[in-house]
N, C-alpha and C positions, 0 to 999 in steps of 0.2 A: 858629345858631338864636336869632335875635335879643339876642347877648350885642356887646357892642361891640368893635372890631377896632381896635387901634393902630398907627399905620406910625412907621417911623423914614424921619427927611425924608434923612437921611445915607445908609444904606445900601440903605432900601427894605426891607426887613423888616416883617413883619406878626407881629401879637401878639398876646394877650385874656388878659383875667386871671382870667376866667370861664369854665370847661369845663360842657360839656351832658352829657358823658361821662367817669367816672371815669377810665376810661381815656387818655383824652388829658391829662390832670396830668401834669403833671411829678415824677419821680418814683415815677410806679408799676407802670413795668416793671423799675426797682430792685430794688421791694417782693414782686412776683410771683418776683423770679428768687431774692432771699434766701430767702421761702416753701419755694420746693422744694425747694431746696439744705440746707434745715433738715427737708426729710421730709414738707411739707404735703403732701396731695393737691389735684385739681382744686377736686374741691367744698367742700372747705373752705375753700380760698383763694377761689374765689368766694364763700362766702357771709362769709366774713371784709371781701373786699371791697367786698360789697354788690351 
């Protein structure tokens, strides 16, 4: 969604160091699983996460 995309010339890989959606960061399927694991519910871990 108009963030910029990086390729590697070596393996062909794509990349961007800008997410449109929380969710595709690195890291926050981590953070969601810790959440639970620790007793969060849904909706607080959404609104924790924005």
């Amino acid at each position: 969604a108009g963030h910029q995309r990086y390729l590697c010339s070596h393996c062909r890989k794509t990349w961007q160091l800008q997410f449109t959606y929380t969710a595709s960061q690195p890291g926050t399927h981590q953070k969601i699983i810790d959440m639970a694991m620790n007793g969060v519910g849904c909706r607080a871990t959404a609104r924790i996460m924005g």
